[in-house]
ModelCIF file with pLDDT and N, C-alpha, C, O atoms, coordinates in Angstrom:
data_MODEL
#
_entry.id   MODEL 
#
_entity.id                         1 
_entity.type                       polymer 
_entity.pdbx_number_of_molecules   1 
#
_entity_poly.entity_id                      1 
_entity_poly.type                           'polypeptide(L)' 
_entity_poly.nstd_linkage                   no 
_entity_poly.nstd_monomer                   no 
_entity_poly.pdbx_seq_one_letter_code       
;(UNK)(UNK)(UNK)(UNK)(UNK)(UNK)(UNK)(UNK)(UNK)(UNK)(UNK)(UNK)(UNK)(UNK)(UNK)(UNK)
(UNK)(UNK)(UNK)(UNK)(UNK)(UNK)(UNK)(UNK)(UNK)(UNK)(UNK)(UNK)(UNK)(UNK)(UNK)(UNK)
(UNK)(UNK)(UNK)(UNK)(UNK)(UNK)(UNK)(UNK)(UNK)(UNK)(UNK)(UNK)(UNK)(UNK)(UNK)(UNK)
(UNK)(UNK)
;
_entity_poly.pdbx_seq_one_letter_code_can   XXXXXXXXXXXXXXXXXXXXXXXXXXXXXXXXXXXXXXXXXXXXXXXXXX 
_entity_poly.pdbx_strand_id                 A 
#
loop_
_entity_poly_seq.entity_id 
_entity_poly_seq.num 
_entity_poly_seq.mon_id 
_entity_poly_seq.hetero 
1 1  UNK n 
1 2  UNK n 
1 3  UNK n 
1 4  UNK n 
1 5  UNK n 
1 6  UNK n 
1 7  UNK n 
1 8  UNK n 
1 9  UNK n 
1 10 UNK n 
1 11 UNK n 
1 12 UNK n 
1 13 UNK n 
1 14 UNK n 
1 15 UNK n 
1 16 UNK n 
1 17 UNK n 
1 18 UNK n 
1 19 UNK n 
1 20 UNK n 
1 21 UNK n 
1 22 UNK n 
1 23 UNK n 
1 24 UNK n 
1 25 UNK n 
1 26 UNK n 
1 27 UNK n 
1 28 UNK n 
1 29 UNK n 
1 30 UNK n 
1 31 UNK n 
1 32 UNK n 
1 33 UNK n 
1 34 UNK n 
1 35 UNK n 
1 36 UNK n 
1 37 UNK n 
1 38 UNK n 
1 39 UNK n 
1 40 UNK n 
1 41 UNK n 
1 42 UNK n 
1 43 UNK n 
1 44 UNK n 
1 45 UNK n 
1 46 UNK n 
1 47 UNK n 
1 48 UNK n 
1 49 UNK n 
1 50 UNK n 
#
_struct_asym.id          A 
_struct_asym.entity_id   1 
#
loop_
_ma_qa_metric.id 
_ma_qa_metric.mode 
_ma_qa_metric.name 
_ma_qa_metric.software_group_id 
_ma_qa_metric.type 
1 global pLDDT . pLDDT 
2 local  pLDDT . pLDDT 
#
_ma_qa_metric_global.metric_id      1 
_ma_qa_metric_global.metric_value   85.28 
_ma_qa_metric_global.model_id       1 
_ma_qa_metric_global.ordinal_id     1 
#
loop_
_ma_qa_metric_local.label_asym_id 
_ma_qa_metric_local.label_comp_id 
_ma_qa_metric_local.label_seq_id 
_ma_qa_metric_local.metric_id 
_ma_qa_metric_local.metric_value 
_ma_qa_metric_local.model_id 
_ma_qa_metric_local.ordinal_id 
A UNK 1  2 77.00 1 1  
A UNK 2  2 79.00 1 2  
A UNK 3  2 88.00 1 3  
A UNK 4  2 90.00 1 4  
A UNK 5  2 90.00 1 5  
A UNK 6  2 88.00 1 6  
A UNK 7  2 90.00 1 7  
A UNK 8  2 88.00 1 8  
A UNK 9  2 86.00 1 9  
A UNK 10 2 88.00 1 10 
A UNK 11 2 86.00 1 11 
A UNK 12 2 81.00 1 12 
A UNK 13 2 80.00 1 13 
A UNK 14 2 77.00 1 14 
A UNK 15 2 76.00 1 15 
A UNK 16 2 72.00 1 16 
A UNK 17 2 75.00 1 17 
A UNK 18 2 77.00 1 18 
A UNK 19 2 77.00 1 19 
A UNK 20 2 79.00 1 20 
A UNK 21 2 74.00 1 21 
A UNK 22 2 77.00 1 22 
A UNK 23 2 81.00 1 23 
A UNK 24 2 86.00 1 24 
A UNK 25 2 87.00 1 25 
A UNK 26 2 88.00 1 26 
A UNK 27 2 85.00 1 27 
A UNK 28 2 85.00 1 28 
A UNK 29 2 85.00 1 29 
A UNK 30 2 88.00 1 30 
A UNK 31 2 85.00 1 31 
A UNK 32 2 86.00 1 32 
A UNK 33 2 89.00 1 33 
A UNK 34 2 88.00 1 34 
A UNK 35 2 89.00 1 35 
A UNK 36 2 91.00 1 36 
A UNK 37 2 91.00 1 37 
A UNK 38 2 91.00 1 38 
A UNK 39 2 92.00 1 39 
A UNK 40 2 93.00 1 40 
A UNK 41 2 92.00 1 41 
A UNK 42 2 93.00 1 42 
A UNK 43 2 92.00 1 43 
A UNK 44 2 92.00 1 44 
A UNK 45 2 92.00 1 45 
A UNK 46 2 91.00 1 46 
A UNK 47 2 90.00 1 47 
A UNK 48 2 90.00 1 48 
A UNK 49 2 85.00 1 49 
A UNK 50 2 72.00 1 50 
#
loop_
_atom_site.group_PDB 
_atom_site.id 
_atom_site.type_symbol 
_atom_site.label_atom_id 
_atom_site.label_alt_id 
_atom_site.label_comp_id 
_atom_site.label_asym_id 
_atom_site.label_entity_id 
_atom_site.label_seq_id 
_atom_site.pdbx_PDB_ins_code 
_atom_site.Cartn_x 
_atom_site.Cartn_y 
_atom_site.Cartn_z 
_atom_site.occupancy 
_atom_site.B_iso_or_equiv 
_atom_site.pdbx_formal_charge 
_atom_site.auth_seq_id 
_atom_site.auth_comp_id 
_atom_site.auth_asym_id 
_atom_site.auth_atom_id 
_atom_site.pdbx_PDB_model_num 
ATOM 1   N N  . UNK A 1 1  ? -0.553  12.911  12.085  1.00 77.00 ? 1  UNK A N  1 
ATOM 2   C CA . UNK A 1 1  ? 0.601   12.058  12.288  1.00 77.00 ? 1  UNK A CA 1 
ATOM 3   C C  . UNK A 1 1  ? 1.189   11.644  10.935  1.00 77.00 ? 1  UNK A C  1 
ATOM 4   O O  . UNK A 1 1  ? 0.532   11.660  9.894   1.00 77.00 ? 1  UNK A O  1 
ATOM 5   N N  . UNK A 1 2  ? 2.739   11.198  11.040  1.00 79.00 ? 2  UNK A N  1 
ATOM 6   C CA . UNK A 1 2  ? 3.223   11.037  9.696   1.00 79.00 ? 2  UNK A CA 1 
ATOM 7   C C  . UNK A 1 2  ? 2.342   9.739   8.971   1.00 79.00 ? 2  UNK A C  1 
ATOM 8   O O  . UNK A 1 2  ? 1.823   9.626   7.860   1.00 79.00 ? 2  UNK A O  1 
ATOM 9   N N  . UNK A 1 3  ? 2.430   8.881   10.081  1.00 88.00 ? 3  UNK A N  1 
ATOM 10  C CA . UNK A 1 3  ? 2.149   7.003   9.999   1.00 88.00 ? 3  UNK A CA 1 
ATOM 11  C C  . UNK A 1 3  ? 0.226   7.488   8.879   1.00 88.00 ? 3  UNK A C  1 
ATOM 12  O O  . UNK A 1 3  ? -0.139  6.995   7.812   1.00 88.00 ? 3  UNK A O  1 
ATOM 13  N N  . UNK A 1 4  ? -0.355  8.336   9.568   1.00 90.00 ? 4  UNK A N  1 
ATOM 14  C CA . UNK A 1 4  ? -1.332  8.659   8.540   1.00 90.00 ? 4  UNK A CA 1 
ATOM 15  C C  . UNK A 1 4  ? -1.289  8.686   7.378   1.00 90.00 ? 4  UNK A C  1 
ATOM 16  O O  . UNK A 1 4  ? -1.993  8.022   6.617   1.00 90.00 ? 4  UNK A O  1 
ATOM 17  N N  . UNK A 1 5  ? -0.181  9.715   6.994   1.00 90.00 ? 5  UNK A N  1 
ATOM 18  C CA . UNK A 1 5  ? 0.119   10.223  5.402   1.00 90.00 ? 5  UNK A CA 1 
ATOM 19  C C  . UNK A 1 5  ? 0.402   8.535   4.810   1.00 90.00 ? 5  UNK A C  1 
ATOM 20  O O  . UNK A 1 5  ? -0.166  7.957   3.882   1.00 90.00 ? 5  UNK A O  1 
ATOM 21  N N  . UNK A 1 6  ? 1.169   8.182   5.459   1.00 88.00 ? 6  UNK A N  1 
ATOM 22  C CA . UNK A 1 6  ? 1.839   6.553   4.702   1.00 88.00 ? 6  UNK A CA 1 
ATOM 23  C C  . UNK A 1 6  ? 0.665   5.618   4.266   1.00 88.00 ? 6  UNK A C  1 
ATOM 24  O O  . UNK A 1 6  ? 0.373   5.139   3.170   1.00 88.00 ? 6  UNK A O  1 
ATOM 25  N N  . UNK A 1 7  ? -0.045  5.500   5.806   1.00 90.00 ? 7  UNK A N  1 
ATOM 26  C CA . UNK A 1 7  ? -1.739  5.045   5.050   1.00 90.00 ? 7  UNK A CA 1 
ATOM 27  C C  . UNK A 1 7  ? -2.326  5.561   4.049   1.00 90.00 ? 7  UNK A C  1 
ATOM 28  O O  . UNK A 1 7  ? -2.412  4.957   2.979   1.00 90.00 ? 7  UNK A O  1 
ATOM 29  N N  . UNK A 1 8  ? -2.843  6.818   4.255   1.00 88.00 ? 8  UNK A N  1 
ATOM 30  C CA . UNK A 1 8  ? -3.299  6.942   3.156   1.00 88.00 ? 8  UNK A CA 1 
ATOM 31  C C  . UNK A 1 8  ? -2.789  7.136   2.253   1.00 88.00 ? 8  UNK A C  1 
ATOM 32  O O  . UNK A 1 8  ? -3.519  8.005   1.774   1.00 88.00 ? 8  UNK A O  1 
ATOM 33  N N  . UNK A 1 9  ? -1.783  6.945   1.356   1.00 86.00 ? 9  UNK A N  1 
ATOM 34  C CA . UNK A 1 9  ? -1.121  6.574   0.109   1.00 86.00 ? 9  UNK A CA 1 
ATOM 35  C C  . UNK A 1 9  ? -1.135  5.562   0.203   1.00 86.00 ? 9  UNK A C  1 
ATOM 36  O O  . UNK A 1 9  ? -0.940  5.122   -0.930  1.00 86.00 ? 9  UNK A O  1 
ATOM 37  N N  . UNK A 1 10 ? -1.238  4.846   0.818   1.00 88.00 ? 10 UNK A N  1 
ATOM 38  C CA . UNK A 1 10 ? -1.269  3.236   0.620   1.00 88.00 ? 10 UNK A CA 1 
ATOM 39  C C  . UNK A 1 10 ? -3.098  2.723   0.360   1.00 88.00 ? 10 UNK A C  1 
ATOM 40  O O  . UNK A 1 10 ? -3.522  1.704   -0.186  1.00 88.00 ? 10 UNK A O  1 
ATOM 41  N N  . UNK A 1 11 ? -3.423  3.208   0.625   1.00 86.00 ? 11 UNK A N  1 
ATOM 42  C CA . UNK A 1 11 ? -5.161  3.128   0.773   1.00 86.00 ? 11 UNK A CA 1 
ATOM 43  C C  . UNK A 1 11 ? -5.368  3.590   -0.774  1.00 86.00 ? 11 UNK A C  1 
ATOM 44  O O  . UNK A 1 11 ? -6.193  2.936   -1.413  1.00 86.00 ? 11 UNK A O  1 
ATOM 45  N N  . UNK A 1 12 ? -4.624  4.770   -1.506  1.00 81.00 ? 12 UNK A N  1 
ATOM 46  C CA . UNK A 1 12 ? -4.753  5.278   -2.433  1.00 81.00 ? 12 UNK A CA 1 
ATOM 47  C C  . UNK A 1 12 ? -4.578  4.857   -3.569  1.00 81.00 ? 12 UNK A C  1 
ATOM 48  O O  . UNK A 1 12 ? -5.241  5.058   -4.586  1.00 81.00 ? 12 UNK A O  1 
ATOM 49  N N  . UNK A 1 13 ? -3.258  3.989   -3.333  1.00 80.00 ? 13 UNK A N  1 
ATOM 50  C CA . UNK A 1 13 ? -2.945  3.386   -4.187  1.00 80.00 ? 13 UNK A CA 1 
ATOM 51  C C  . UNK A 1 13 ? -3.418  1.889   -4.543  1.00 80.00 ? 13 UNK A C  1 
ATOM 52  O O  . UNK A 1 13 ? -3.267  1.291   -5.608  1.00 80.00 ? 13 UNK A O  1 
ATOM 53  N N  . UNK A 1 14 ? -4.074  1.421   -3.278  1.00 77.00 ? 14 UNK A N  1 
ATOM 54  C CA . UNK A 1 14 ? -4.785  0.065   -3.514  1.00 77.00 ? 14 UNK A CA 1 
ATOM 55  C C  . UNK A 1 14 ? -5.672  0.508   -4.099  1.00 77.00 ? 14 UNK A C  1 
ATOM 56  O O  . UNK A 1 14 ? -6.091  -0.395  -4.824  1.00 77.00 ? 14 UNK A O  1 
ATOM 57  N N  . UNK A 1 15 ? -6.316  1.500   -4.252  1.00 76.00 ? 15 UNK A N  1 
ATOM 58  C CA . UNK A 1 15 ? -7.576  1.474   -5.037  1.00 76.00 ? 15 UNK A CA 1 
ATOM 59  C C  . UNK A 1 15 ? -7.335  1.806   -6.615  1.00 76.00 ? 15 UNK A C  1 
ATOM 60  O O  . UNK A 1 15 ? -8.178  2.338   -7.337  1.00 76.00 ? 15 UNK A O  1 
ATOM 61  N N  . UNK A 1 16 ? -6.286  1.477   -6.941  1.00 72.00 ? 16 UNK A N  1 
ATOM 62  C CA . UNK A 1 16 ? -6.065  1.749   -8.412  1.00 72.00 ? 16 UNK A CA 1 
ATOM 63  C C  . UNK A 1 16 ? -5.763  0.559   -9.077  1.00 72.00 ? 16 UNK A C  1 
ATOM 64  O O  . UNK A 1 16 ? -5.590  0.456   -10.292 1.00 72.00 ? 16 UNK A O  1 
ATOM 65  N N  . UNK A 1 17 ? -5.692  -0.524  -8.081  1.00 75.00 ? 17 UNK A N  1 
ATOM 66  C CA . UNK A 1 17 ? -6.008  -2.250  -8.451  1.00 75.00 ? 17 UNK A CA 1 
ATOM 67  C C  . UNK A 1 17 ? -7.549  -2.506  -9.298  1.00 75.00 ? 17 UNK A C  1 
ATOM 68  O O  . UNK A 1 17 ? -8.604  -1.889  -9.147  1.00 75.00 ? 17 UNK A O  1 
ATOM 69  N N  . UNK A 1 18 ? -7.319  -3.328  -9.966  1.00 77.00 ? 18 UNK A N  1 
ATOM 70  C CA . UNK A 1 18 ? -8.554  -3.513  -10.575 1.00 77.00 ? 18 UNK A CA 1 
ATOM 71  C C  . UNK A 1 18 ? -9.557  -4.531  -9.092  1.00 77.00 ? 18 UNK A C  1 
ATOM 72  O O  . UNK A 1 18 ? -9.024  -5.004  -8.088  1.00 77.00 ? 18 UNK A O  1 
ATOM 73  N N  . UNK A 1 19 ? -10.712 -4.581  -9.370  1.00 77.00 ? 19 UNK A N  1 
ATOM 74  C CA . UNK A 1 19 ? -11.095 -5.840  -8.409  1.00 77.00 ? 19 UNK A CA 1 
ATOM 75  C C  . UNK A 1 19 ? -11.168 -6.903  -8.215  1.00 77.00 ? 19 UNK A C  1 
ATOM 76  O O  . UNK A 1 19 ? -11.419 -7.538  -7.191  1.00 77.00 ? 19 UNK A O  1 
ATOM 77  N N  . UNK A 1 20 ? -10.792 -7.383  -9.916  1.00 79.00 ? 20 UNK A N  1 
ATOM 78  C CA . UNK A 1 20 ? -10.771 -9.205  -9.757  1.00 79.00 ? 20 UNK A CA 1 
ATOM 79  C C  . UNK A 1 20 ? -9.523  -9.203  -10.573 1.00 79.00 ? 20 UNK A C  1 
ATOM 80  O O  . UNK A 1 20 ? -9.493  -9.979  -11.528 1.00 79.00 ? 20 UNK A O  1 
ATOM 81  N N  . UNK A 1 21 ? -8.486  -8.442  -10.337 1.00 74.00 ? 21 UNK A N  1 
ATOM 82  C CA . UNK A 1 21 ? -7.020  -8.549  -10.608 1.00 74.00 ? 21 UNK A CA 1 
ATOM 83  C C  . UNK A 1 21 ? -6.890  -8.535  -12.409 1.00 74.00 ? 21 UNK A C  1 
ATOM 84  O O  . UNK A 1 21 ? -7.841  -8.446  -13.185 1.00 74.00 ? 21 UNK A O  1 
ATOM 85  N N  . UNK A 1 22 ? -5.616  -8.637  -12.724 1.00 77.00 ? 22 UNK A N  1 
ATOM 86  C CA . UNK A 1 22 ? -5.846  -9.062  -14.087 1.00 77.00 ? 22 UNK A CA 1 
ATOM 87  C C  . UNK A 1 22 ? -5.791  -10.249 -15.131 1.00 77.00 ? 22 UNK A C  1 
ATOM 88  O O  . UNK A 1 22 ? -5.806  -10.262 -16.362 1.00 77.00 ? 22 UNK A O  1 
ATOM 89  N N  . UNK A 1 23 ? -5.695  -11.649 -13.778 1.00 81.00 ? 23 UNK A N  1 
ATOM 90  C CA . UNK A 1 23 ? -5.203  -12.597 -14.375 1.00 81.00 ? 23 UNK A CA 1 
ATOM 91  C C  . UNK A 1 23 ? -4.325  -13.345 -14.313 1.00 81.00 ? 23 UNK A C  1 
ATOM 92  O O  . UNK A 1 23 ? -4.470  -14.555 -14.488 1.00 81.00 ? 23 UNK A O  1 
ATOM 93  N N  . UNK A 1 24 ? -3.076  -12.705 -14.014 1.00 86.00 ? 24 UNK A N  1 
ATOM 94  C CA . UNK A 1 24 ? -1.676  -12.888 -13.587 1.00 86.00 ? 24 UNK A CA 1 
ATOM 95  C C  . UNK A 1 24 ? -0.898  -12.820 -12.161 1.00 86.00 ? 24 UNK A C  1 
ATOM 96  O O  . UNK A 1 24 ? 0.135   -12.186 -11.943 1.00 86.00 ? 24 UNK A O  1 
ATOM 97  N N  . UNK A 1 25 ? -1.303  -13.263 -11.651 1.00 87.00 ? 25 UNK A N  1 
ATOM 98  C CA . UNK A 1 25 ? 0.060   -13.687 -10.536 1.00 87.00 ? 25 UNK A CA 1 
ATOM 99  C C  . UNK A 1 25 ? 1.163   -12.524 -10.054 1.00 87.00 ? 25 UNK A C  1 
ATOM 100 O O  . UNK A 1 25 ? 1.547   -11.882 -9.076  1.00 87.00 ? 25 UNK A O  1 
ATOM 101 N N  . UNK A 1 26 ? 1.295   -12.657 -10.931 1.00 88.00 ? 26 UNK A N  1 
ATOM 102 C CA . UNK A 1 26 ? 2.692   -12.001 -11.172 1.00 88.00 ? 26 UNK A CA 1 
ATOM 103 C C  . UNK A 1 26 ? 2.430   -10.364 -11.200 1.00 88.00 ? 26 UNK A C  1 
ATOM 104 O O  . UNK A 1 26 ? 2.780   -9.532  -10.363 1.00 88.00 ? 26 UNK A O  1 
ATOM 105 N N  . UNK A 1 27 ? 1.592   -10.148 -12.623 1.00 85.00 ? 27 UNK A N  1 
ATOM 106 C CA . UNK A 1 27 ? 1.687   -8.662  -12.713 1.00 85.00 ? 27 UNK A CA 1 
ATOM 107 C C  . UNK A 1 27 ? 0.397   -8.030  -11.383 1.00 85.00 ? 27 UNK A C  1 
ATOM 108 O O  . UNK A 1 27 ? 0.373   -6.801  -11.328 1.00 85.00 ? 27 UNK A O  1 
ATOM 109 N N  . UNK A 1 28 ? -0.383  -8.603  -10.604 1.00 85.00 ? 28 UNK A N  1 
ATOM 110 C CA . UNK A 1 28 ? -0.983  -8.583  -9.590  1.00 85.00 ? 28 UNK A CA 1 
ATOM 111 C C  . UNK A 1 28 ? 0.009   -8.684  -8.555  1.00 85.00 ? 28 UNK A C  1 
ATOM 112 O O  . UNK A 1 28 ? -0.210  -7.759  -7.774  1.00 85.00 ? 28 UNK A O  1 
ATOM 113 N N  . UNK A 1 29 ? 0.685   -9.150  -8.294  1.00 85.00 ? 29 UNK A N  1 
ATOM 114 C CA . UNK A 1 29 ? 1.694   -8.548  -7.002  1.00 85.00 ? 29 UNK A CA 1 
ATOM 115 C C  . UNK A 1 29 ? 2.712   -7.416  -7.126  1.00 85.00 ? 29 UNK A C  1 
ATOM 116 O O  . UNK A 1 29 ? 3.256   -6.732  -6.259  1.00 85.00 ? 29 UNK A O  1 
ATOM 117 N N  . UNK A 1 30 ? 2.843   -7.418  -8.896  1.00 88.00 ? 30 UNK A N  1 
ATOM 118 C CA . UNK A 1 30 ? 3.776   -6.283  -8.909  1.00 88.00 ? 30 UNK A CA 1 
ATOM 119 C C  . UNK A 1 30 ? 2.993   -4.868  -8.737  1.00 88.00 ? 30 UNK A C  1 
ATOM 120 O O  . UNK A 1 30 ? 3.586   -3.910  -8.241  1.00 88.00 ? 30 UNK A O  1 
ATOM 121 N N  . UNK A 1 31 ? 1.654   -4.773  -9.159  1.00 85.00 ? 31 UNK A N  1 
ATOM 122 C CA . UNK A 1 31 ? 0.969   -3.632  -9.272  1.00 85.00 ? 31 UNK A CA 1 
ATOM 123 C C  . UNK A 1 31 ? 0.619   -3.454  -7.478  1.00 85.00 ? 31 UNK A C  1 
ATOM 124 O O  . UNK A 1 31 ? 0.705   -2.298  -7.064  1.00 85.00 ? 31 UNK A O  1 
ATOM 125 N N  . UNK A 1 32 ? 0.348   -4.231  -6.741  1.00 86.00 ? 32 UNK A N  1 
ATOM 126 C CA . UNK A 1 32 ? 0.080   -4.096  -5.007  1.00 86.00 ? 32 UNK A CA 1 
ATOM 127 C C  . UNK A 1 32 ? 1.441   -3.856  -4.697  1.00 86.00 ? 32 UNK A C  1 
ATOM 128 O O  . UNK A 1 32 ? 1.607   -3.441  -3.550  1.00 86.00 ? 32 UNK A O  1 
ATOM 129 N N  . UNK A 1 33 ? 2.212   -3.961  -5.213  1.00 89.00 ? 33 UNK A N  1 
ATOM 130 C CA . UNK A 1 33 ? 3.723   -3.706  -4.131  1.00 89.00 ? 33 UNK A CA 1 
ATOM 131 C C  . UNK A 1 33 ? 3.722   -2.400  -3.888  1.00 89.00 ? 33 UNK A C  1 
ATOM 132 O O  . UNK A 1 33 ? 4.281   -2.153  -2.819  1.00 89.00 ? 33 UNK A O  1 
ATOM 133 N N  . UNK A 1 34 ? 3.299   -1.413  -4.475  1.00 88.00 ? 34 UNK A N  1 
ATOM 134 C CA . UNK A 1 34 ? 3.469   0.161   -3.976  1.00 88.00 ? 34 UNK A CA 1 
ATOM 135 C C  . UNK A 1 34 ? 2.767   0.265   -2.474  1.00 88.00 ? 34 UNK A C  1 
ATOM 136 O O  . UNK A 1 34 ? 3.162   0.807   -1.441  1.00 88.00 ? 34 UNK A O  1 
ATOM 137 N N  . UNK A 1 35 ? 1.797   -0.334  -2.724  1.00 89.00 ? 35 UNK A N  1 
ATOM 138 C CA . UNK A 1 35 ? 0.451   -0.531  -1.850  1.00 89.00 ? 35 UNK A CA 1 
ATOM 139 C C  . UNK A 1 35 ? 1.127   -0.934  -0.445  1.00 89.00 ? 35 UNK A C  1 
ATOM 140 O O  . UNK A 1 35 ? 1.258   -0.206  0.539   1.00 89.00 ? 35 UNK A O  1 
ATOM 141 N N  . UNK A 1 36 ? 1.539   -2.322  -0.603  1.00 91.00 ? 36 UNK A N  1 
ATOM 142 C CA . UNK A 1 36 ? 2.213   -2.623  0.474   1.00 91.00 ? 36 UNK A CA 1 
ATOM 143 C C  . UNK A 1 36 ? 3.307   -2.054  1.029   1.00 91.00 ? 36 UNK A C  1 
ATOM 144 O O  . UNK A 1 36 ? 3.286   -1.937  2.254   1.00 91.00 ? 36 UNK A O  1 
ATOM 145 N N  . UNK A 1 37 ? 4.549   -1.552  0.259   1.00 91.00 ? 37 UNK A N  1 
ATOM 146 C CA . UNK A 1 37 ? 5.714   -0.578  0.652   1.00 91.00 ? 37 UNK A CA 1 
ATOM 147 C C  . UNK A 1 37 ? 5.264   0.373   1.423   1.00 91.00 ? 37 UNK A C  1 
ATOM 148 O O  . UNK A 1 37 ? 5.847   0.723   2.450   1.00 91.00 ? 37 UNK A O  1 
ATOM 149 N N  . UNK A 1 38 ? 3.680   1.118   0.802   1.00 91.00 ? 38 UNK A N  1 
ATOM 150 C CA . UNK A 1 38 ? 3.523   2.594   1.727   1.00 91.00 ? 38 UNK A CA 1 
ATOM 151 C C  . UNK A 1 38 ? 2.941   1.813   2.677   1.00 91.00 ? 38 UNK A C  1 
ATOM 152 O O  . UNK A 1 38 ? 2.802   2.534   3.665   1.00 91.00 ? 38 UNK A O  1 
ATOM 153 N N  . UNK A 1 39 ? 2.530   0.729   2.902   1.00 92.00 ? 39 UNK A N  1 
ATOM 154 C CA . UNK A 1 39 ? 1.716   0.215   4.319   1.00 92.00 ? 39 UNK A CA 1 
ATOM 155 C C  . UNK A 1 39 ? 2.502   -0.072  5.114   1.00 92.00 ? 39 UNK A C  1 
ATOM 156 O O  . UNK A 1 39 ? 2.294   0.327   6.259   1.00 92.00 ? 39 UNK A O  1 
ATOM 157 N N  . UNK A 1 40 ? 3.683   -0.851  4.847   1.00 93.00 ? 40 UNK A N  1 
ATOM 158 C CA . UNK A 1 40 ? 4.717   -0.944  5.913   1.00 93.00 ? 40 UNK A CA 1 
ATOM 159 C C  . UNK A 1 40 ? 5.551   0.662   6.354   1.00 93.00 ? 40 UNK A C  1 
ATOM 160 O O  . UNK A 1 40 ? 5.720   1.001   7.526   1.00 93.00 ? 40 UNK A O  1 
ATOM 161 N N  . UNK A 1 41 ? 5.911   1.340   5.383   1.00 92.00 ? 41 UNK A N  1 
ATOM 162 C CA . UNK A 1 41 ? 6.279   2.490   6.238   1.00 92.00 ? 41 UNK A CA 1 
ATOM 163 C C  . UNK A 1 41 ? 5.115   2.625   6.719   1.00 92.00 ? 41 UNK A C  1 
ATOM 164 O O  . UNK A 1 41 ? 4.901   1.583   7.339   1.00 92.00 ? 41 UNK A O  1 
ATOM 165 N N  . UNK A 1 42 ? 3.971   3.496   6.823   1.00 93.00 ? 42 UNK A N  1 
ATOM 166 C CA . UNK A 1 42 ? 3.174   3.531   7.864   1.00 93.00 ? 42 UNK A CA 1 
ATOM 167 C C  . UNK A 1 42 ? 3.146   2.854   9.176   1.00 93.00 ? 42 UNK A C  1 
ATOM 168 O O  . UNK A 1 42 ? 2.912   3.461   10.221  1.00 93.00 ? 42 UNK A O  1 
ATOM 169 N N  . UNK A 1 43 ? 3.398   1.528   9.104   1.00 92.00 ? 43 UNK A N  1 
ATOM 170 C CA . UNK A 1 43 ? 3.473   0.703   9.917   1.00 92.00 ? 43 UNK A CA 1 
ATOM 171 C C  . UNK A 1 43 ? 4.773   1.187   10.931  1.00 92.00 ? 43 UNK A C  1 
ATOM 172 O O  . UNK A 1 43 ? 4.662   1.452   12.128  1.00 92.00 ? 43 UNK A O  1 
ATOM 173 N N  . UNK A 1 44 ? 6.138   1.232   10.054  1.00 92.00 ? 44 UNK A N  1 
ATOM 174 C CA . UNK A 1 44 ? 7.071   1.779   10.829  1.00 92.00 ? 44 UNK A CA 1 
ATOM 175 C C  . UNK A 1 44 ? 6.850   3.190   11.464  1.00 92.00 ? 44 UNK A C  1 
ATOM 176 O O  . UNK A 1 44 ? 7.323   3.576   12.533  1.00 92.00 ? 44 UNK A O  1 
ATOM 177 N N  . UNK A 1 45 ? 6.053   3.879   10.620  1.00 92.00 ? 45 UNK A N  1 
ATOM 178 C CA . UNK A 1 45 ? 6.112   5.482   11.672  1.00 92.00 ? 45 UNK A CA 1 
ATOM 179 C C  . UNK A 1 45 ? 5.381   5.343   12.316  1.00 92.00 ? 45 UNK A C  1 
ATOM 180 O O  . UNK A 1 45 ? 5.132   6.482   12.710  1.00 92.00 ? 45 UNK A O  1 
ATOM 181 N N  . UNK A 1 46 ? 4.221   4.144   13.196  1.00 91.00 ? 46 UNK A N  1 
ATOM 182 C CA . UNK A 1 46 ? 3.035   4.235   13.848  1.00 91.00 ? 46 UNK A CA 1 
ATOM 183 C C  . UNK A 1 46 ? 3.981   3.760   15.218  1.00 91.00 ? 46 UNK A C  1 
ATOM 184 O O  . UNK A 1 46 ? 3.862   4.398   16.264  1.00 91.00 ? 46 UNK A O  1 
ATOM 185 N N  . UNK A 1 47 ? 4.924   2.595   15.124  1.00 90.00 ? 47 UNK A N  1 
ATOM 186 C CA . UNK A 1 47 ? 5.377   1.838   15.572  1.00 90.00 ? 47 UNK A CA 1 
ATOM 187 C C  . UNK A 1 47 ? 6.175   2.931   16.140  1.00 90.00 ? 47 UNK A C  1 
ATOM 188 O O  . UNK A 1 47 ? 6.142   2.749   17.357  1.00 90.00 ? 47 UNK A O  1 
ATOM 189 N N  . UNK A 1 48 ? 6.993   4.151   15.835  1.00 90.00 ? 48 UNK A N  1 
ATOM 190 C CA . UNK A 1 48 ? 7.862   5.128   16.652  1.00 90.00 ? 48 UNK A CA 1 
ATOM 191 C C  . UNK A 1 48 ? 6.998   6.162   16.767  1.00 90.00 ? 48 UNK A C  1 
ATOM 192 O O  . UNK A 1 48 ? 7.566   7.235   16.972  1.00 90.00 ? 48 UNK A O  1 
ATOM 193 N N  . UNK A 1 49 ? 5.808   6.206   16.704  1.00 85.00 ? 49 UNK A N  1 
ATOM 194 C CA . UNK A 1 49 ? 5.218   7.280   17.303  1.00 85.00 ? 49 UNK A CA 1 
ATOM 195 C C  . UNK A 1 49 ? 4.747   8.395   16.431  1.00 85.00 ? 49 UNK A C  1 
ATOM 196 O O  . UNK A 1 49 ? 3.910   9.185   16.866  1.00 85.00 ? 49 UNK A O  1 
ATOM 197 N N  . UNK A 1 50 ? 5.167   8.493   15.390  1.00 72.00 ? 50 UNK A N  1 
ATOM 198 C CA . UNK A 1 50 ? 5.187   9.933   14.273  1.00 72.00 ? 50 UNK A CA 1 
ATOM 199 C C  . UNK A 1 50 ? 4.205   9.659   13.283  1.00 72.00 ? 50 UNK A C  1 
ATOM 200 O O  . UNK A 1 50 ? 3.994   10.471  12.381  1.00 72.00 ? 50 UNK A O  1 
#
């Protein structure tokens, strides 16, 4: 399914977060935003079926 591919790039890319962040706020949400973008498409192609 497509909604797969979107996960896992999103799975992929969370794991390139450090584990106890770097400190910052800021540059810690900017580095997860890929993360989250591919999780919500996923979310949208699960949600129509593909």
């Amino acid at each position: 399914m497509f909604s797969d591919f979107w996960f896992g790039l999103a799975s992929g890319s969370a794991d390139l977060l450090p584990d106890t962040g770097t400190g910052s706020a800021a540059i810690d949400g900017f580095l997860a935003l890929p993360a989250y973008i591919l999780g919500t498409l996923g979310g949208g192609a699960a949600l129509f079926g593909s």
